[in-house]
N, CA, C and O of each residue as an XYZ file, in Angstrom:
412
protein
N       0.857     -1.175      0.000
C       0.000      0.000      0.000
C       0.900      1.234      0.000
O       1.779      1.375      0.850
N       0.627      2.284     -1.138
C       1.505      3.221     -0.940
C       1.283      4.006      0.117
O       0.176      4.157      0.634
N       2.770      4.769      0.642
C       2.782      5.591      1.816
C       2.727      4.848      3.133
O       2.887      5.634      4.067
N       2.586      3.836      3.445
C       2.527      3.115      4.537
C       3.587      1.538      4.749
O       3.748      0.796      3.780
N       4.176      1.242      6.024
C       5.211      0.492      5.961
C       4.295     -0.543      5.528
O       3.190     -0.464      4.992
N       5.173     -1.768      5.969
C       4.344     -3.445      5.834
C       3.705     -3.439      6.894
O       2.485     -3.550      6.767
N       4.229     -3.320      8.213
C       3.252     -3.415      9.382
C       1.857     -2.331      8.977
O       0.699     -2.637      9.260
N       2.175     -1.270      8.399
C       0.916     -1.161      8.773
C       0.200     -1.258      7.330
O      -0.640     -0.363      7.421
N       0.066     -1.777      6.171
C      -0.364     -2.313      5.333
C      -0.897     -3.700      6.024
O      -2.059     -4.016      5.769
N      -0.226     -4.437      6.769
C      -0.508     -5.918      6.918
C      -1.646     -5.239      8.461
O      -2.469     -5.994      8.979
N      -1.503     -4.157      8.826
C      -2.691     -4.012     10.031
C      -3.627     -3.624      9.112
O      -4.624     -4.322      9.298
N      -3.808     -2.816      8.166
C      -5.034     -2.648      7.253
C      -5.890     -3.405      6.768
O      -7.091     -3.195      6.596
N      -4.853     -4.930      6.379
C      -5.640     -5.653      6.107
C      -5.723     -6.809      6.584
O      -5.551     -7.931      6.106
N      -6.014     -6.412      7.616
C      -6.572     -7.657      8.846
C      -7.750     -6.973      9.225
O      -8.726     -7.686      9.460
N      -7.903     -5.485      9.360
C      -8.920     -4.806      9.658
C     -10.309     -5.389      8.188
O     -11.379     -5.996      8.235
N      -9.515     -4.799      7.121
C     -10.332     -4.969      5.795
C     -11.071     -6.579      5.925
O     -12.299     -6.662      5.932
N     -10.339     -7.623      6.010
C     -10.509     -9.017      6.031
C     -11.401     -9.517      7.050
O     -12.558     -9.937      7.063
N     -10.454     -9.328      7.930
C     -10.925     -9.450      9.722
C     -11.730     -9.148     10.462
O     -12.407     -9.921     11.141
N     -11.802     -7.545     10.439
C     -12.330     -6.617     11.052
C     -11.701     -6.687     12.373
O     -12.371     -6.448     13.378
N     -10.211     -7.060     12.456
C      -9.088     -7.212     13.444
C      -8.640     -5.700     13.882
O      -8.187     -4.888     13.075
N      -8.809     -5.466     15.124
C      -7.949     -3.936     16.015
C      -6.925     -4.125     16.168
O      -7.364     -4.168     17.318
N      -5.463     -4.381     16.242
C      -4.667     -4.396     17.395
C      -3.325     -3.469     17.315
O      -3.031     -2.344     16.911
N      -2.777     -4.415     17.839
C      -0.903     -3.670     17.550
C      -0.356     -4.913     17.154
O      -0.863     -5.956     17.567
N       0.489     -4.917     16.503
C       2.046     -5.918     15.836
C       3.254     -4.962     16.265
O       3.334     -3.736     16.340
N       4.350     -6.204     16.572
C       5.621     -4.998     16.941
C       6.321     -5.033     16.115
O       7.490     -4.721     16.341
N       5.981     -5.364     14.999
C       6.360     -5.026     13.318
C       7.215     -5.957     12.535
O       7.539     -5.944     11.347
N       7.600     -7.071     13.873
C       8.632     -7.589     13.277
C       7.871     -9.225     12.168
O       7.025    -10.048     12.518
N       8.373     -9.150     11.303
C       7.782    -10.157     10.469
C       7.717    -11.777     10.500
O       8.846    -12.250     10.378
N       7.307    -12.170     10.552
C       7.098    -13.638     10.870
C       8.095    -14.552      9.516
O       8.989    -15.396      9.581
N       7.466    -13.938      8.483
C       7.951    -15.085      7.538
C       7.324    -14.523      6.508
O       6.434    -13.715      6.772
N       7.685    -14.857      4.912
C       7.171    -14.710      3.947
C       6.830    -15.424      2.786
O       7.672    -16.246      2.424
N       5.728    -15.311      2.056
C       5.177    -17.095      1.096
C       4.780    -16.235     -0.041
O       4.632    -15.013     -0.024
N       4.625    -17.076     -1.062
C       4.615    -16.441     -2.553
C       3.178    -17.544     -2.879
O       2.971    -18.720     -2.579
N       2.503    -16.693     -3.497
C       1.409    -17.511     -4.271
C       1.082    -16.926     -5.242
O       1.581    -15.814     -5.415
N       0.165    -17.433     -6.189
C      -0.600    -16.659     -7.397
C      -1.777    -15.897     -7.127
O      -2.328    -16.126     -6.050
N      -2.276    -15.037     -7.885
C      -3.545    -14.102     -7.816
C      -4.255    -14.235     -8.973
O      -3.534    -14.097     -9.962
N      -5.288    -14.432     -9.192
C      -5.874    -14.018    -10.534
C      -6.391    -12.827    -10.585
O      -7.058    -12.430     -9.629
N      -6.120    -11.764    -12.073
C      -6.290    -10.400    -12.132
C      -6.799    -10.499    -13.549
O      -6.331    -10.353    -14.678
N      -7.928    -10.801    -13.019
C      -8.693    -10.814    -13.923
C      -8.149    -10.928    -15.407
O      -7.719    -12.039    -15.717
N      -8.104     -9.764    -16.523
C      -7.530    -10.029    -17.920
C      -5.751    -10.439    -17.902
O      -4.997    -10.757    -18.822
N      -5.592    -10.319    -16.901
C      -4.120    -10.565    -17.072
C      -3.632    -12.241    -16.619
O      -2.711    -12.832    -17.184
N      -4.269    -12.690    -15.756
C      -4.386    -14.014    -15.430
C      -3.566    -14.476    -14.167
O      -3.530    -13.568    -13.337
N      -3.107    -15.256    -13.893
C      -2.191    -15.753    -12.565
C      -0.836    -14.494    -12.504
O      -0.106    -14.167    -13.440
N      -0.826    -13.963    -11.070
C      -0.247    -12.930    -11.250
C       1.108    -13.664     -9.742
O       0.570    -14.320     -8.850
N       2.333    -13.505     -9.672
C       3.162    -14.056     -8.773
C       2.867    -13.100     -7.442
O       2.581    -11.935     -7.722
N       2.897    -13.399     -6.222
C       3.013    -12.609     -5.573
C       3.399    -12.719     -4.196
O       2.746    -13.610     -3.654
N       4.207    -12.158     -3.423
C       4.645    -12.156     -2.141
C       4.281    -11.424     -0.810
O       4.436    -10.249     -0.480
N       3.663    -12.665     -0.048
C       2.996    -11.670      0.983
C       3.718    -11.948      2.448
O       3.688    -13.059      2.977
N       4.441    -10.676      3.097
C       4.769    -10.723      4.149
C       3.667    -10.578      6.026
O       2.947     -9.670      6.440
N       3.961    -11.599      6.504
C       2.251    -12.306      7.418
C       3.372    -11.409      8.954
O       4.580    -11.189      9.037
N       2.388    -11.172      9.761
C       3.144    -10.291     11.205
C       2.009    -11.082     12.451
O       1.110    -11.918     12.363
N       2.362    -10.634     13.098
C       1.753    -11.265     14.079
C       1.027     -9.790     14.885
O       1.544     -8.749     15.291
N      -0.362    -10.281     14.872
C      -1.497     -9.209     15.781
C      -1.854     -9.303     17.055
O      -2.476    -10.344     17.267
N      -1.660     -8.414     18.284
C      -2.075     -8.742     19.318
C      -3.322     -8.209     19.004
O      -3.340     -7.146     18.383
N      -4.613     -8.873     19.390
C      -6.135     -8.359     18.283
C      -6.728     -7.938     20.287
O      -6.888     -8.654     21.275
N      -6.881     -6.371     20.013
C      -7.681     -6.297     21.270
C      -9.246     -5.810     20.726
O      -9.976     -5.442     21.646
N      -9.720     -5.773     19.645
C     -11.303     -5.676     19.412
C     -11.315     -6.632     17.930
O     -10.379     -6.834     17.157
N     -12.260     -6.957     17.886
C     -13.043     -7.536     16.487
C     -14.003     -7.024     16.521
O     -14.695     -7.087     17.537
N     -14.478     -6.177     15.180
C     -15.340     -5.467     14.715
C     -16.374     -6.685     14.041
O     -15.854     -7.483     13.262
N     -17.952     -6.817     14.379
C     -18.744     -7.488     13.654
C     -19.093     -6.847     12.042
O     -19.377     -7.401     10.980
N     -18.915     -5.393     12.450
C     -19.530     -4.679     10.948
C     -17.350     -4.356     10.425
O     -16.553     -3.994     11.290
N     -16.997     -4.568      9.197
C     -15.989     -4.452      8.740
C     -16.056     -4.679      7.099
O     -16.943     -5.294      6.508
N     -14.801     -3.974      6.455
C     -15.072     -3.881      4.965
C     -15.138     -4.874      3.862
O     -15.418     -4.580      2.700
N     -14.827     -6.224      4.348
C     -15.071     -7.565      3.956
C     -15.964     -8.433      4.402
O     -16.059     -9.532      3.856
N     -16.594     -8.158      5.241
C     -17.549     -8.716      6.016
C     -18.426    -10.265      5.254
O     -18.590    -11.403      5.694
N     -18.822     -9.604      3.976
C     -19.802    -10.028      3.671
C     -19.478    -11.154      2.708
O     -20.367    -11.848      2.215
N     -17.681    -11.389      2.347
C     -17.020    -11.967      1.405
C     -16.122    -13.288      2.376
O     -15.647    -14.340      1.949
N     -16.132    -12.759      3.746
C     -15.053    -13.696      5.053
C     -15.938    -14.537      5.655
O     -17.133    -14.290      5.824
N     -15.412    -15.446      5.954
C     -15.981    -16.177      7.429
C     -15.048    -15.901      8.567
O     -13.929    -16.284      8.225
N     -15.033    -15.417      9.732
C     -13.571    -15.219     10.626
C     -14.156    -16.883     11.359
O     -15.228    -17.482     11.265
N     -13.413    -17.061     11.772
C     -13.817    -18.190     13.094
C     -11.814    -18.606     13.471
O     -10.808    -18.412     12.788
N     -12.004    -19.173     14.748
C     -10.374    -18.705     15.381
C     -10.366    -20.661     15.319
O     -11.321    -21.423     15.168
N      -9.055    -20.933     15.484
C      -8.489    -22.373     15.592
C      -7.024    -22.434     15.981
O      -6.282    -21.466     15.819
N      -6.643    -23.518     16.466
C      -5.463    -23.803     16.399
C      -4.021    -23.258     15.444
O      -4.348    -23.124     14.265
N      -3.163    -23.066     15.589
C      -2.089    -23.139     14.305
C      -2.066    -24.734     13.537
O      -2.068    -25.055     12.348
N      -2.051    -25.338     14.491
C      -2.333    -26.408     13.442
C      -2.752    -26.676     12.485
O      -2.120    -26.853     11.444
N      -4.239    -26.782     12.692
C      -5.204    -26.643     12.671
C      -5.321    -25.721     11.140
O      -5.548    -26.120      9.998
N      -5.111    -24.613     11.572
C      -5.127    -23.676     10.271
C      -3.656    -23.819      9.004
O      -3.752    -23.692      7.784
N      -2.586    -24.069      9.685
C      -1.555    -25.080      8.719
C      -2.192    -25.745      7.690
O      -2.261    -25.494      6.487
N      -2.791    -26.918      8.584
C      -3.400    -27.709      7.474
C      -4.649    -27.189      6.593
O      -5.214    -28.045      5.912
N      -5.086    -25.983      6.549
C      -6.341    -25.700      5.772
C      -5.975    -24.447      4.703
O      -6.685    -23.921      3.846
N      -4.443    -24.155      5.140
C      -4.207    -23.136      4.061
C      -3.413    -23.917      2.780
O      -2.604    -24.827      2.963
N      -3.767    -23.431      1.552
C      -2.919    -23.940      0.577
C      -1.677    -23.575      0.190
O      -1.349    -24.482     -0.576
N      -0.658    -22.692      0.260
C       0.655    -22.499      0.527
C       1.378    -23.254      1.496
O       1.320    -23.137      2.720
N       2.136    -24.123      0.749
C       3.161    -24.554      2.067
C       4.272    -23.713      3.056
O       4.732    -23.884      4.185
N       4.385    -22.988      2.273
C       4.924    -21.737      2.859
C       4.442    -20.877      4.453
O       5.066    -20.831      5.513
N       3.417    -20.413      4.169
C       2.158    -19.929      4.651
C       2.510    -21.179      5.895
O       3.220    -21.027      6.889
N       1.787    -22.387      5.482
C       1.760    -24.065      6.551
C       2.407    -23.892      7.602
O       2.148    -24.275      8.743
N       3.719    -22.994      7.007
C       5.211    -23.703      7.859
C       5.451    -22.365      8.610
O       6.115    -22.394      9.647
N       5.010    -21.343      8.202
C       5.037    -20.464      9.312
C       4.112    -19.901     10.287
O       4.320    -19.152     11.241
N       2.570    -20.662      9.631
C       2.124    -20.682     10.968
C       2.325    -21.657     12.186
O       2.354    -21.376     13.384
N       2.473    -23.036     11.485
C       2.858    -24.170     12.272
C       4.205    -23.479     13.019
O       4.426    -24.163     14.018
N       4.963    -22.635     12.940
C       6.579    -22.315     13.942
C       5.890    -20.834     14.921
O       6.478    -20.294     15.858
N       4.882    -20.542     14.511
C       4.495    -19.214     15.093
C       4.303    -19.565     16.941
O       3.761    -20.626     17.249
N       4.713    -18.748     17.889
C       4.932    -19.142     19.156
C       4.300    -17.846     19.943
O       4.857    -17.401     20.947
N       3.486    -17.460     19.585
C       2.610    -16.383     20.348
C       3.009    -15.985     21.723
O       2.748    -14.841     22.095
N       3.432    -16.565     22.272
C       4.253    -16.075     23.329
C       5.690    -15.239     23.581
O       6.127    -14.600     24.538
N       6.277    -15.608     22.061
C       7.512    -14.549     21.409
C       7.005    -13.482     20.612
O       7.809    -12.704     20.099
N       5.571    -13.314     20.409
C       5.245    -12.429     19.463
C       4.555    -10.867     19.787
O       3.636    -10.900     20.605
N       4.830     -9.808     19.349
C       4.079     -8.761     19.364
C       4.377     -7.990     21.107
O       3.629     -7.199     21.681
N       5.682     -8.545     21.605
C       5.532     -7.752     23.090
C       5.371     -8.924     24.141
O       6.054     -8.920     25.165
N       4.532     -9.843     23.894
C       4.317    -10.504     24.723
C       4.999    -11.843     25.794
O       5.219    -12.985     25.389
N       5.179    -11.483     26.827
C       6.367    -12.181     28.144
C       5.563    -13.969     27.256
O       5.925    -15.075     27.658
């Protein structure tokens, strides 16, 4: 997103998606490459850097709302349901207890 770092591009759109509040302490987790389809142009490469959110509100009304399902799970759990292996392997190492500030 122009004008804005990754942290706060990647807080925008957790809000947009999510309807996620929080803080990240910016530091990046990991990064995975997948395709996009764009419309006339077709499978587009792309790299998305993932941060970790301490989420202190969830908004019910938000700008994706109507396109998301949110519902919360395990890392596991969600490993196995994303299609990037990439993506898999860094949520499966994610340790929420090293993340975002938190003892």
């Amino acid at each position: 997103m122009d004008g804005r770092t990754p942290t706060e591009s990647a807080m925008q759109e957790a809000w947009e998606e999510a309807g996620v509040r929080g803080k990240s302490d910016g530091r990046c987790l990991g990064i995975y490459s997948f395709s996009k389809d764009a419309d006339d142009l077709g499978a587009l490469p792309c790299l998305a850097m993932v941060y970790a959110v301490d989420v202190e509100h969830l908004a019910d009304e938000f700008p994706e709302a109507g396109q998301r399902k949110r519902s919360w799970m395990s890392r596991k759990k969600a490993a196995r349901l994303v299609e990037e292996p990439e993506l898999a392997s860094i949520l499966r190492d994610f340790d929420p207890r090293t993340a975002t500030g938190n003892p």
